[in-house]
C-alpha positions as CSV (number, residue, x, y, z in Angstrom):
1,X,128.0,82.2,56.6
2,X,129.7,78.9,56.8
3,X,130.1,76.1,59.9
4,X,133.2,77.8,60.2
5,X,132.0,81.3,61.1
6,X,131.4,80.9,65.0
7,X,134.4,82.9,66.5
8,X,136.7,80.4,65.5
9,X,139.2,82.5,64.0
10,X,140.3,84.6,66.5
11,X,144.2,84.0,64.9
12,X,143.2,86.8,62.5
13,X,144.7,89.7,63.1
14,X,144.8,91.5,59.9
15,X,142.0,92.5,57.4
16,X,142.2,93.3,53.8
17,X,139.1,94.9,51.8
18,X,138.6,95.3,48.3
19,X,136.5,98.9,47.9
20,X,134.0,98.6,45.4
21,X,130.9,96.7,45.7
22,X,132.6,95.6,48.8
23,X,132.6,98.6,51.2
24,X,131.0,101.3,49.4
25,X,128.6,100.7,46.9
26,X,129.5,102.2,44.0
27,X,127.7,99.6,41.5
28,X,125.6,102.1,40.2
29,X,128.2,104.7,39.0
30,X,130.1,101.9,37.6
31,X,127.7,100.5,35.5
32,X,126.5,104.0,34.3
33,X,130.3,104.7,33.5
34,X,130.6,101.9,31.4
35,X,126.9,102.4,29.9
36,X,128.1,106.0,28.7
37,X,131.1,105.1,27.5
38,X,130.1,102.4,25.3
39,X,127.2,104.4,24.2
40,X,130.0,106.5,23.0
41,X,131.9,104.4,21.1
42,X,129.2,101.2,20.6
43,X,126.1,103.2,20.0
44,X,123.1,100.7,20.9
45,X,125.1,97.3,21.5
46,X,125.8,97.2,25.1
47,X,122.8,96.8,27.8
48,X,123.3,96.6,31.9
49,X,123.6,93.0,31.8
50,X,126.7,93.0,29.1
51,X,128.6,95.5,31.2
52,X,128.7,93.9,34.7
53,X,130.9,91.5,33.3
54,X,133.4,93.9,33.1
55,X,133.1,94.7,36.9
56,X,136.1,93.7,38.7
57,X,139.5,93.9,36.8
58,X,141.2,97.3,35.4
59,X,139.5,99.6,33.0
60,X,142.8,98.6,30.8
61,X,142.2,95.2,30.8
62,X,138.8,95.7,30.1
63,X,139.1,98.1,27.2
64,X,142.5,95.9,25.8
65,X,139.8,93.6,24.7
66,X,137.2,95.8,22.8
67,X,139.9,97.8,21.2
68,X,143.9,97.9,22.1
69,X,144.1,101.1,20.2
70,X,141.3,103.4,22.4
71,X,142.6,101.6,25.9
72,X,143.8,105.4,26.8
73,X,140.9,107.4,25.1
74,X,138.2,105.3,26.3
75,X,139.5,105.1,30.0
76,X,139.7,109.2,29.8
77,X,135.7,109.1,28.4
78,X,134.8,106.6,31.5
79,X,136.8,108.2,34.0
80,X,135.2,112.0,33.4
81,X,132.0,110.7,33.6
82,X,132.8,108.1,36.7
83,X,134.3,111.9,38.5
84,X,131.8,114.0,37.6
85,X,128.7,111.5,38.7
86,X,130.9,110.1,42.0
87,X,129.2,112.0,44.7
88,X,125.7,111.9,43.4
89,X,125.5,108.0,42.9
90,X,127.8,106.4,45.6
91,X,125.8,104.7,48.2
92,X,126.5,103.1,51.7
93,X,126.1,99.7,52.4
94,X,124.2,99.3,55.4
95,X,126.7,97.8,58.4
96,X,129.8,98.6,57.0
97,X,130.8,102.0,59.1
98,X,130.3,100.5,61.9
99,X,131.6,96.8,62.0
100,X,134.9,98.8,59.6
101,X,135.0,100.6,62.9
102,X,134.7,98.5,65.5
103,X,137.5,96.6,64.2
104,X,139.4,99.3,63.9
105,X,138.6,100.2,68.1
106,X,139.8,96.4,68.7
107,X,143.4,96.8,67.4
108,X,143.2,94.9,63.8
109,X,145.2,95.9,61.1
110,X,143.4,97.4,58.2
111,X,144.3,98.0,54.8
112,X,142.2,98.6,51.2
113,X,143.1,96.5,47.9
114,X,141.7,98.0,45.1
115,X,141.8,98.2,41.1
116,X,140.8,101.6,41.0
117,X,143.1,104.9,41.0
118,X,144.0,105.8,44.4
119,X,142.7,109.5,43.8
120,X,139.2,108.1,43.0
121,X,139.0,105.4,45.7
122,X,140.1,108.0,48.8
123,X,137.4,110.3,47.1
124,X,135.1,107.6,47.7
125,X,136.7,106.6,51.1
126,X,136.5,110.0,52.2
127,X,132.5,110.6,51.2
128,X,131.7,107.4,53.4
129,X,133.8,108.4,56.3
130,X,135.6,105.2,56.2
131,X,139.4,107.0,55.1
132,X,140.1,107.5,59.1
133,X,140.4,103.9,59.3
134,X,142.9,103.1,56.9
135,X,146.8,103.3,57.0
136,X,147.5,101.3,54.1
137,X,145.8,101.6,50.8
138,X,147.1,100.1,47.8
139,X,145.4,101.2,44.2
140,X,146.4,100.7,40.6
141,X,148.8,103.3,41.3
142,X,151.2,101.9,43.2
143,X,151.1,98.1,41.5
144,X,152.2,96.7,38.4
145,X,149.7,93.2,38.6
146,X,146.8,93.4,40.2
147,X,144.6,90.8,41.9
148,X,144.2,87.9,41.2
149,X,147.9,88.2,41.3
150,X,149.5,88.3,45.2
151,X,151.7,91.4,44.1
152,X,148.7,93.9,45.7
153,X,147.8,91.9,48.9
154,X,151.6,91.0,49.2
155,X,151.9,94.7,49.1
156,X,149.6,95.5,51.5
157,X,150.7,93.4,54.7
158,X,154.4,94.6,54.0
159,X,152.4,97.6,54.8
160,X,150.7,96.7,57.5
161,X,153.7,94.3,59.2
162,X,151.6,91.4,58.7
163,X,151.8,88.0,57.7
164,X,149.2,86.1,55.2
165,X,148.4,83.8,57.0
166,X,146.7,85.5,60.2
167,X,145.1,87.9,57.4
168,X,141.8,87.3,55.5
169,X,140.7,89.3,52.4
170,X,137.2,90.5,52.5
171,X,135.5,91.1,48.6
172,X,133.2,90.8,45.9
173,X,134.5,89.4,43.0
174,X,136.6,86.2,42.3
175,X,139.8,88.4,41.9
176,X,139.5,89.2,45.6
177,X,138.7,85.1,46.3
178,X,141.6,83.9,44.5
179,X,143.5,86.6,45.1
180,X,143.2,86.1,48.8
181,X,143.9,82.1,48.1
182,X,147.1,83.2,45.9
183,X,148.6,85.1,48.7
184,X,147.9,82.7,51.0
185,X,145.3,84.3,53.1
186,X,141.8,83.5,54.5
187,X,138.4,84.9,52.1
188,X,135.3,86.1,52.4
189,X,132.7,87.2,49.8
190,X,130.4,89.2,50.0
191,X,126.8,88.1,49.0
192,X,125.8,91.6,47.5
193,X,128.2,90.7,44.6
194,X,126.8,92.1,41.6
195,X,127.5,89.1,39.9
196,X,125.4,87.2,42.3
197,X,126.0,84.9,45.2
198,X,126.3,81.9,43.4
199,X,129.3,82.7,41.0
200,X,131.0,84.2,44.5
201,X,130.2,80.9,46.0
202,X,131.5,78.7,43.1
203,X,135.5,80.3,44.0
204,X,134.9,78.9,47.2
205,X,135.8,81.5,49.5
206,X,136.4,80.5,53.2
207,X,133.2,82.4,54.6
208,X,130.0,84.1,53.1
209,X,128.6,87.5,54.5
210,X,125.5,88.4,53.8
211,X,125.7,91.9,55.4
212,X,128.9,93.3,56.6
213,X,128.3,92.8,60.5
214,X,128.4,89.1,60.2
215,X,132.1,89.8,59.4
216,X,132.5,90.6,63.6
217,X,130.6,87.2,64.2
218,X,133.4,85.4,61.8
219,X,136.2,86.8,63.8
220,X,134.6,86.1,67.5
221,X,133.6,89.9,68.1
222,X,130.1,90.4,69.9
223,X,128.5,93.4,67.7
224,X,127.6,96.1,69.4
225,X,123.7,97.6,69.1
226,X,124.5,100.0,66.1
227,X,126.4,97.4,64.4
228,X,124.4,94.5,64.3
């Protein structure tokens, strides 16, 4: 964490999450989606270290750029093998049930900011237990930018009846960091980033985590036993 992080921000009243690699980990069934799917169409060019740099924005921005024409047909080919594999390679993070819900028990307002489909991240949400928390979820669905643009987080504390600047968006990727900054809210990264504390770091977010509990510390909440 930072100097910052020592219960000094008690003026927060509102947290925003981004879902994957964030909350639950779903790294693994990411990178295995986009392995098979460029396998498919790439046979023998892409490796696990060429793929995480697509973690983070859309599957259509992602796609736009290896071919405009397959955007639709290659988002099909990643998305049935991302359903049919969900359950068996989604993981927890360690923490994150219980610091989600002790904020939760201490009044804050909640909501989820994600890229993905809402069908696929309630699926997820649902697995890990965490969907009783949330009120407000905002997906690809219900957006027409997406983070870094404000439009999603925007979207969210309309949702929630809250205002940016007692809210703080919690993520692991620089579209939630400068997202967060566009809107106007506080950021934290998370230091399980796939792409590595350091790049996190270099977007300057307001507060590092290195597991989720530390979050509790940040916002002046003693842990309780199963949460720190």
């Amino acid at each position: 964490m930072t100097k910052e992080a020592n219960g000094m921000n008690k003026q927060i009243d509102t947290i925003l999450f981004d879902l994957d690699g964030t909350l639950i980990n779903t790294i693994e069934l990411i990178v295995a989606s986009f392995l098979h799917t460029m396998e498919h169409y790439y046979p023998g060019k892409y490796k696990r270290e060429d793929v995480i740099n697509f973690i983070g924005p859309p599957l259509s921005e992602t796609f736009e750029k290896l071919d405009s024409e397959k955007v639709e047909e290659m988002s099909h080919v990643y998305r049935t093998f991302n359903h049919e594999k969900h359950d068996e390679l989604v993981q927890e993070y360690e923490g994150v049930f219980d610091t989600v819900k002790t904020l939760h028990e201490k009044g804050y307002k909640l909501a989820i900011v994600t890229t993905k489909r809402r069908e696929t991240a309630v699926r997820g949400m649902k697995l890990m237990n965490l969907d009783q928390f949330f009120d407000v979820v905002v997906s690809l669905d219900e957006v027409t930018k997406y983070k870094p643009d404000p439009e999603p987080l925007l979207m969210a504390l309309n949702g929630l009846k809250a205002k940016p600047e007692s809210a703080l968006m919690v993520g692991d990727s620089e579209h939630d960091i400068l997202g967060g900054k566009n809107t106007g809210t506080k950021t934290a990264g998370v230091a399980w980033s796939i792409k590595g504390e350091k790049h996190l770091a270099s977007f300057e977010p307001d507060v590092m985590l290195h597991k989720m509990p530390e979050l509790l510390t940040y916002l002046g909440i003693e842990p309780t036993s199963a949460s720190s």
